[in-house]
C-alpha positions as CSV (number, residue, x, y, z in Angstrom):
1,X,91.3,59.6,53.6
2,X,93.0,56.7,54.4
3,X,91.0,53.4,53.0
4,X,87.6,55.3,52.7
5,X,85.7,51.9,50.9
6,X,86.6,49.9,53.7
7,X,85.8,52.8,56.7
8,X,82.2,52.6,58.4
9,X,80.5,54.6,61.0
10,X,78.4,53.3,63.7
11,X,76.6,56.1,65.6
12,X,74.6,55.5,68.6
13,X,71.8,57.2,68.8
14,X,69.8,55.4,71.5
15,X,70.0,56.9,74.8
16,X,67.6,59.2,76.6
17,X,69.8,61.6,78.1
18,X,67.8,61.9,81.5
19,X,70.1,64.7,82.8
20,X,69.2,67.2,80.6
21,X,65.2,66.9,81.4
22,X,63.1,68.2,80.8
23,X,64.4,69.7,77.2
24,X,65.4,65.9,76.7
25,X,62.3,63.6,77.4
26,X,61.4,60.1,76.3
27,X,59.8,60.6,73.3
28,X,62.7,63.5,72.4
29,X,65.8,62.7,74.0
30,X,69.3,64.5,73.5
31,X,70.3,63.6,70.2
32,X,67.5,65.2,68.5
33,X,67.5,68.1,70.2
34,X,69.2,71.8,68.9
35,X,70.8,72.1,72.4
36,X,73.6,74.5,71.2
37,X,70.9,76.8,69.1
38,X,72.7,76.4,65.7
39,X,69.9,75.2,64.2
40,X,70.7,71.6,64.0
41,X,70.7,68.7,66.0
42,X,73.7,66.8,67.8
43,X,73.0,63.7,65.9
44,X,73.0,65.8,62.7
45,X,76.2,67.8,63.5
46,X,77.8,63.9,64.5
47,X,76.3,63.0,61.0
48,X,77.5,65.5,58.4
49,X,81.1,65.3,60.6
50,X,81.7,61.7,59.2
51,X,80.2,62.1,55.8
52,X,84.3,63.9,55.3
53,X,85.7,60.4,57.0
54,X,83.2,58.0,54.2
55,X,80.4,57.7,51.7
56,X,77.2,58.3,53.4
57,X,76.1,54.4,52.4
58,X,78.6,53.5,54.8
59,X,77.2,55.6,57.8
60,X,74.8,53.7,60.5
61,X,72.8,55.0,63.2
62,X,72.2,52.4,66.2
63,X,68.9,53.8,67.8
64,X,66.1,52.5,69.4
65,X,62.9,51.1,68.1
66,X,61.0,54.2,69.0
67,X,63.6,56.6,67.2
68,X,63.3,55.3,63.9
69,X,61.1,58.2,62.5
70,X,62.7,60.8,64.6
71,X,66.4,59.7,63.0
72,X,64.1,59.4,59.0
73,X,62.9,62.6,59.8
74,X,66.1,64.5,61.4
75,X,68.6,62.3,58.5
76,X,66.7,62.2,55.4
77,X,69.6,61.1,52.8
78,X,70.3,57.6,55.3
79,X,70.1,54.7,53.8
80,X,66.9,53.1,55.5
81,X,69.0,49.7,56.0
82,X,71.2,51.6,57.8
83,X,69.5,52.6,60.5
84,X,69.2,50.1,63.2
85,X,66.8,49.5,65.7
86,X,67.4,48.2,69.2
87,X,64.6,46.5,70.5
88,X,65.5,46.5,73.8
89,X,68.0,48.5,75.9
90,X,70.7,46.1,76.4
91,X,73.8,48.6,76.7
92,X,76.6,49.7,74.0
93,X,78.4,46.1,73.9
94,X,75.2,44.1,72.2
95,X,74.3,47.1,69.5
96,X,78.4,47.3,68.9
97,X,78.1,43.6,67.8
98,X,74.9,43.9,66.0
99,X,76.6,46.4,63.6
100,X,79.6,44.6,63.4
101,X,78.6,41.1,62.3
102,X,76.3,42.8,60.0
103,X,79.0,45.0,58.4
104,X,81.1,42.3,58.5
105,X,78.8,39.7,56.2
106,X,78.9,42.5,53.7
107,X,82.8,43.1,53.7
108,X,85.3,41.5,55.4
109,X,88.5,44.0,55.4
110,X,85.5,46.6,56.6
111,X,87.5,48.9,59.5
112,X,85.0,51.0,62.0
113,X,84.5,53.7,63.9
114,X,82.4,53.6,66.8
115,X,81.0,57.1,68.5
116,X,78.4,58.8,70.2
117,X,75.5,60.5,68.7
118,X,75.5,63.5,70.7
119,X,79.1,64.8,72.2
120,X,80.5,68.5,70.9
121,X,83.8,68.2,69.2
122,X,84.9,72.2,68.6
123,X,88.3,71.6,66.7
124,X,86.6,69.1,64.0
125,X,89.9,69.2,61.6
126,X,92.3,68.2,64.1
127,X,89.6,65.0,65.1
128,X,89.4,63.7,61.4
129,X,93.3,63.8,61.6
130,X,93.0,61.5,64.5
131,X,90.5,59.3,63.2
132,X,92.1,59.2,60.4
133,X,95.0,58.2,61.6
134,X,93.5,55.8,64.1
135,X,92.0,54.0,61.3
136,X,95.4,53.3,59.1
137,X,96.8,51.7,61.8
138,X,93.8,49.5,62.8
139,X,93.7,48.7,59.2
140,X,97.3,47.2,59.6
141,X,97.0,45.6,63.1
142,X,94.3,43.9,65.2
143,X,93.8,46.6,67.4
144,X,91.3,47.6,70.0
145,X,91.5,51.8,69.6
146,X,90.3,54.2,71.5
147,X,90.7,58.2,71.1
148,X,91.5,59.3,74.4
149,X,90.8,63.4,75.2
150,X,93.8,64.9,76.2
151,X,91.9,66.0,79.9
152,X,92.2,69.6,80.7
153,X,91.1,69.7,84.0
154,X,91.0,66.8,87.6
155,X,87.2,66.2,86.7
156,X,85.2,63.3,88.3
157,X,82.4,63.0,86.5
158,X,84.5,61.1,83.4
159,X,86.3,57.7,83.2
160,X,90.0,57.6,82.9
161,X,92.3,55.5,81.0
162,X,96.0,55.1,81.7
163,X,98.9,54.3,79.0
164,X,102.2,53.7,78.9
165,X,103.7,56.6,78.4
166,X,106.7,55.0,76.6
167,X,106.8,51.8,74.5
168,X,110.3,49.7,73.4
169,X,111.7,51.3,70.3
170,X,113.2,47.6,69.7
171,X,110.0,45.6,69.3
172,X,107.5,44.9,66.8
173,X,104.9,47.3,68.6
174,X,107.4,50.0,69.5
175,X,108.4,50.0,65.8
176,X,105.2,49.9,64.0
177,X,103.8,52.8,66.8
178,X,107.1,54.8,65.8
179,X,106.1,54.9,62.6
180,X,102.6,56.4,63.6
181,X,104.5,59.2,64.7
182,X,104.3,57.9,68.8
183,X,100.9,58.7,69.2
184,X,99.3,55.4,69.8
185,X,99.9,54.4,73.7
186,X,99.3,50.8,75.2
187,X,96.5,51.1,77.3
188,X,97.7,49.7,80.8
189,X,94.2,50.3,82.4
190,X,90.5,51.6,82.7
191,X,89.3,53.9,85.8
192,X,86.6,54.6,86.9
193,X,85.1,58.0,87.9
194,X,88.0,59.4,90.4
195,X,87.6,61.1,93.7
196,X,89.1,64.5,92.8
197,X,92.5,63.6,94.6
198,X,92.5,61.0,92.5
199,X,91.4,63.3,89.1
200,X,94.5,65.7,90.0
201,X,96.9,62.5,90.9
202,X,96.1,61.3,87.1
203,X,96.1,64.8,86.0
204,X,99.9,65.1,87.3
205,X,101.3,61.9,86.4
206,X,100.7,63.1,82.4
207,X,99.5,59.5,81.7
208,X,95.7,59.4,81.5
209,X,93.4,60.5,79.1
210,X,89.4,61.2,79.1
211,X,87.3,57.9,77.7
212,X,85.2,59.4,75.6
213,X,83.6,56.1,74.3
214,X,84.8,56.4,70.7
215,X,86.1,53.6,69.0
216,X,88.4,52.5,65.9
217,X,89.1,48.8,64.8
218,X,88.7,46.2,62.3
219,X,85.7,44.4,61.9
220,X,87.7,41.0,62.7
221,X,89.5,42.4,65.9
222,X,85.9,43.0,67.1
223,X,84.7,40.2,65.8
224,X,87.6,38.3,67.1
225,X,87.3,40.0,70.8
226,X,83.6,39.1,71.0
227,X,84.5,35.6,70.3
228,X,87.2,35.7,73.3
229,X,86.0,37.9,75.7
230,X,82.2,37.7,75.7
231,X,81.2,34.7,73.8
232,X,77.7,34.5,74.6
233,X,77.2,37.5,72.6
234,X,79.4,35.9,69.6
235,X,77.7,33.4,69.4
236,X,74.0,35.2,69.5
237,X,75.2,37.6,66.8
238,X,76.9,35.0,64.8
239,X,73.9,32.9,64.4
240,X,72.2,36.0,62.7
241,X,74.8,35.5,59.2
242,X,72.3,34.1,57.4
243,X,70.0,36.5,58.0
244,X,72.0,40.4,58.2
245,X,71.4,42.3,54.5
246,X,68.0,40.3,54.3
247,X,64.4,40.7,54.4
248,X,64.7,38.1,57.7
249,X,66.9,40.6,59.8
250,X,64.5,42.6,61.4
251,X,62.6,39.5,62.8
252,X,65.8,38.0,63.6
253,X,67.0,40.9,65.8
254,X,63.7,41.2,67.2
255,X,63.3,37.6,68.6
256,X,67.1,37.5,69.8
257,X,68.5,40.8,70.4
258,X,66.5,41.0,73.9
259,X,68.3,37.6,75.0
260,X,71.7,39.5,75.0
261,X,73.3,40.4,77.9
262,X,73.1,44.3,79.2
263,X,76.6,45.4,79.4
264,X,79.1,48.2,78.0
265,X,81.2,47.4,75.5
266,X,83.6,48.8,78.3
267,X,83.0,45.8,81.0
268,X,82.4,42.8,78.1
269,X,85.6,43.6,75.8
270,X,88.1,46.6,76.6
271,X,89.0,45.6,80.3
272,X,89.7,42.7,79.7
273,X,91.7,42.9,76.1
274,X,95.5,43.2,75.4
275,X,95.4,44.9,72.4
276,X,93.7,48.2,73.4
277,X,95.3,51.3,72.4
278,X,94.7,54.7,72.7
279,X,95.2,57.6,70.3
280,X,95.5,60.9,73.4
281,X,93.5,63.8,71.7
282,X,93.1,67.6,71.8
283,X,89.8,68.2,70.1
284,X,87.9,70.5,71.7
285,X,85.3,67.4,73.2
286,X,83.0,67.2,75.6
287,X,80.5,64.8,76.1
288,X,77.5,67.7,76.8
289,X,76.5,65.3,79.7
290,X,75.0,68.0,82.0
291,X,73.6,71.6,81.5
292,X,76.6,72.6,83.5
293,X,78.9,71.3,80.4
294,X,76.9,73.0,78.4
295,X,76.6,76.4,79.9
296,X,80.6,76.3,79.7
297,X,80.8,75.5,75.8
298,X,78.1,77.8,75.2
299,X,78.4,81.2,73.9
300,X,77.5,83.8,77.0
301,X,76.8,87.6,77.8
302,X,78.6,89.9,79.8
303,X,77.5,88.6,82.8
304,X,78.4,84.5,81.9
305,X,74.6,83.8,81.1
306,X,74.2,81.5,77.8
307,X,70.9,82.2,77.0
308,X,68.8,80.9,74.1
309,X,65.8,83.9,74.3
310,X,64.7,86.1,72.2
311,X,62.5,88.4,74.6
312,X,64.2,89.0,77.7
313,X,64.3,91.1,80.4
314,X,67.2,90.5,82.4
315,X,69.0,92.2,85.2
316,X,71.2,91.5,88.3
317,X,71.5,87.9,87.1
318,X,74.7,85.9,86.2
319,X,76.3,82.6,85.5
320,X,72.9,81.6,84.7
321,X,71.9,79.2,81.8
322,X,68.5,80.0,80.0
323,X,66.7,78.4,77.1
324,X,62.7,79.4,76.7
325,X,60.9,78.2,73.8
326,X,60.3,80.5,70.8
327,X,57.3,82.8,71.0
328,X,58.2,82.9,75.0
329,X,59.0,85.9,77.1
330,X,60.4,86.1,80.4
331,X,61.4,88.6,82.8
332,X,64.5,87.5,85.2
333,X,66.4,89.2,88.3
334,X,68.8,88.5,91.2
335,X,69.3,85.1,89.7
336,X,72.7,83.4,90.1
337,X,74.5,79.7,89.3
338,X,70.6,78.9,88.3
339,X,69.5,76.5,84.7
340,X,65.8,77.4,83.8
341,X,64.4,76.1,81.3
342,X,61.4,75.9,79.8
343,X,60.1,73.3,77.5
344,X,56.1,74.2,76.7
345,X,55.5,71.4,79.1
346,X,57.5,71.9,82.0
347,X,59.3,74.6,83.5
348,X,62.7,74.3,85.5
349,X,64.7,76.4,87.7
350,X,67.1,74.7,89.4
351,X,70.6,75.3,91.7
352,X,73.4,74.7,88.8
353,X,75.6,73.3,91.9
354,X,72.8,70.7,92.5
355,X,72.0,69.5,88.7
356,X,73.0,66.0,89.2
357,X,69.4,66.0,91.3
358,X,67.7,66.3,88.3
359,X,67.4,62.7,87.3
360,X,65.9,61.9,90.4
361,X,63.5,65.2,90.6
362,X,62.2,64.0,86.6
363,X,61.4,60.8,88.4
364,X,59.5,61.9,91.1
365,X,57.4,64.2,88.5
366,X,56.8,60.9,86.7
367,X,56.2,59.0,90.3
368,X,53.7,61.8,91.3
369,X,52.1,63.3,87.9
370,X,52.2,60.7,85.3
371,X,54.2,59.3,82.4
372,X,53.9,62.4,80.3
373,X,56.9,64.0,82.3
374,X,59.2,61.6,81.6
């Protein structure tokens, strides 16, 4: 692996992942759940994926305050300086810096890999190919990278990102992306989530890829973006030097880190950079954002039901996801396009066409019933 003693991991591990309530609640959000039944966690199949990019002392977990024991507990061989609490909520763009300017104090030449906690990647050799190759070339050039999911179908629910299909064989760039076999495209712009015309217009043109919100650059083009684009959180994280790889960081972070601005590393750096880049994958990705997305990754029966059961009596039912808790029984017919699931706490049976309602059904349980629904 290309420059392993320089390559770290940032994984962020913070969110609450709302839309897959009530299996992912407050106090146990996504990351920590087994959502695909293999018997571990996303944020321990994310984990033991990068321990084959680097050493394991060079793997961090960005989570919030309130996950620290849940991340001890779930990753037992991390470092315990190495997991890094949030805390507030202040979006990707102020964690991303946190990491960075503490990575950076310790080495310099240190080149990074941003990603999320809890995506499925199915075709894990052909992504450490990409990262892999992703990080020689940021280790060369100041480059903003992003791997970009080669998209397989006009859907709205992701961001897009267009490129520059072909770059001048003559220049400096052209050359130096040549000898990276092609791969790595100028990124000409960010989109937002398309109208389906849209999705299939970018789908046609052959020139867009999925952002999937993983990252790969040096710690100085970070450092160096930050200090251009978004200043005010430079200069917050800056004045932490003396303190990163201390006994003082912790009180540090927790006096200043809530004075940062709450904004995606998307809005504060990548739109408005020149050196972004993209790196258009086939990985086998998908962000697990929805039961929907995961209902078509999952495994299935005859009848296109994924179902995570052990005693069940099903009939006349299809297309249907269902996960009961163990020890649970259930008896289920003339269902169809329907998520139920059952957490110990609360049950759900819900339309799958009508899943993106869930957010707002979780808070009116909380609204009506009390915080322990949320």
């Amino acid at each position: 692996m290309t420059g392993t003693n320089n390559t770290h991991i940032l994984i962020m591990a913070g969110g609450v992942g709302s839309r897959f309530w009530p299996k992912s609640r407050n106090h146990f959000p996504k990351q920590f759940i087994d959502i695909l039944g293999l018997g571990k966690s996303l944020l321990q199949l994310t984990y033991e994926r990068f321990l084959k990019i680097c050493p394991n002392e060079h793997i961090f977990i960005l989570t919030h305050a309130d996950y620290a024991g849940l991340v001890k507990e779930q990753l037992p061989s991390i470092l315990e300086q190495n997991i890094l609490l949030e805390p507030s909520r202040n979006n990707t763009a102020p964690c991303i810096a946190y990491a960075s300017y503490k990575i950076a104090k310790t080495n310099p030449q240190a080149n990074i890999v941003v990603t999320p906690s809890d995506h499925l990647i199915l075709k894990e050799e052909e992504f450490l190919k990409k990262v892999s190759q992703a990080l020689a070339y940021t280790a060369e050039n100041e480059a903003l990278l992003t791997l970009g999911i080669s998209p397989t179908r006009p859907d709205t629910g992701y961001g897009y990102i267009k490129y520059e299909k072909e770059q001048g064989a003559t220049s400096e760039e052209g050359i130096k992306n040549k000898e990276q076999g092609e791969e790595i495209k100028k990124v000409i712009a960010f989109m937002e989530k398309p109208s389906l015309d849209k999705a299939k217009s970018y789908i046609e043109s052959g020139d867009y890829v999925w952002n999937a919100g993983i990252f790969i650059w040096s710690a100085n083009a970070i450092k160096n973006a930050f200090e251009k684009y978004a200043p005010e959180i430079a200069t917050l994280f800056e004045q932490g030097n003396r303190a990163y790889n201390t006994p003082e960081e912790a009180d540090f972070i927790l006096a200043n880190y809530p004075n940062s601005p709450n904004i995606s590393i998307d809005y504060a750096i990548l739109e408005k950079a020149d050196n972004v880049y993209t790196i258009p994958a086939d990985i086998g990705w998908s962000d697990l954002g929805t039961w929907a997305s995961l209902h078509s990754v999952a495994g299935k029966d005859e009848n296109n039901n994924a179902i995570s059961c052990a005693h069940l009596n099903i009939s006349n039912t299809q297309e249907c996801l269902i996960q009961l808790p163990a020890g649970k029984a259930a008896v289920i017919k003339g269902l169809s396009n329907y998520i139920v699931v059952d957490d110990g706490k609360v049950l759900l049976i819900y339309p799958k066409s009508d899943e993106q309602e869930i957010k707002q059904v979780a808070a009116s349980m909380v609204l009506n019933f009390g915080q322990d629904y949320l």
